[in-house]
N, C-alpha and C positions, 0 to 999 in steps of 0.2 A: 409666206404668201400674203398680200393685202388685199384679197378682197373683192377684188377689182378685176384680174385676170385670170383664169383658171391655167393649172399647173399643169406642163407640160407633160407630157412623159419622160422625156430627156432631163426635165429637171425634178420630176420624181424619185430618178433613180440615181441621180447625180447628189441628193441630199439623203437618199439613204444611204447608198456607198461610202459618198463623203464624212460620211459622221465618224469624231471617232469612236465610237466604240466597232463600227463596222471596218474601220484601218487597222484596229487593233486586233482581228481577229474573233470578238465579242457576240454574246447574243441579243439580238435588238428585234422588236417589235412594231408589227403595224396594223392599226382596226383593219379589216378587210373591207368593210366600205369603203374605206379613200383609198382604198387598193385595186377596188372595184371601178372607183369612180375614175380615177386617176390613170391609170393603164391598164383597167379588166386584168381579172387574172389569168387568161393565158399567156399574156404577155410576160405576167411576172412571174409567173412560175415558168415557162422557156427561157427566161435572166438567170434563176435559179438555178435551173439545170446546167444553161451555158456555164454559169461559175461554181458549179458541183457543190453551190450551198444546200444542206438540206434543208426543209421549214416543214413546220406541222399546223395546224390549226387548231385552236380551242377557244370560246366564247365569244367568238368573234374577234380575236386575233391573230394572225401570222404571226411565230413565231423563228425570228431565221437566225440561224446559226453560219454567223459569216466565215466560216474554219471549214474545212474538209477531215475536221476530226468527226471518227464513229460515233453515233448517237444509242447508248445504253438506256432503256428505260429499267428503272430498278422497284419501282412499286407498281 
């Protein structure tokens, strides 16, 4: 983004899709303010659901696990 135009929704989610670690199946992260700002999060979490990623939240991040593999918490 330069600056100059605020990002779209379509191309929010077009760059985090896009990325690869999110191609490769990976877990990728994003502050929830620009989550907030950028497509509110209903929006994104209904993306989430549509593509059975799970994500969780902690310090103000989204944490999304782009796989539909089970999510173990061990500690």
């Amino acid at each position: 983004m330069d600056g100059t135009r605020p990002l779209t929704p379509q191309a929010f989610f077009h760059g985090l899709f896009g990325s690869q670690a999110a191609r490769r199946g990976a877990v990728i992260r994003r502050k929830v303010r620009d989550v907030e700002r950028f497509v509110g999060r209903e929006v994104f979490l209904t993306e989430m659901r549509r593509r059975g990623f799970p994500v969780v939240e902690n310090a103000g991040q989204f944490v999304i696990f782009c796989n539909t593999e089970p999510i173990r918490r061990l500690v």
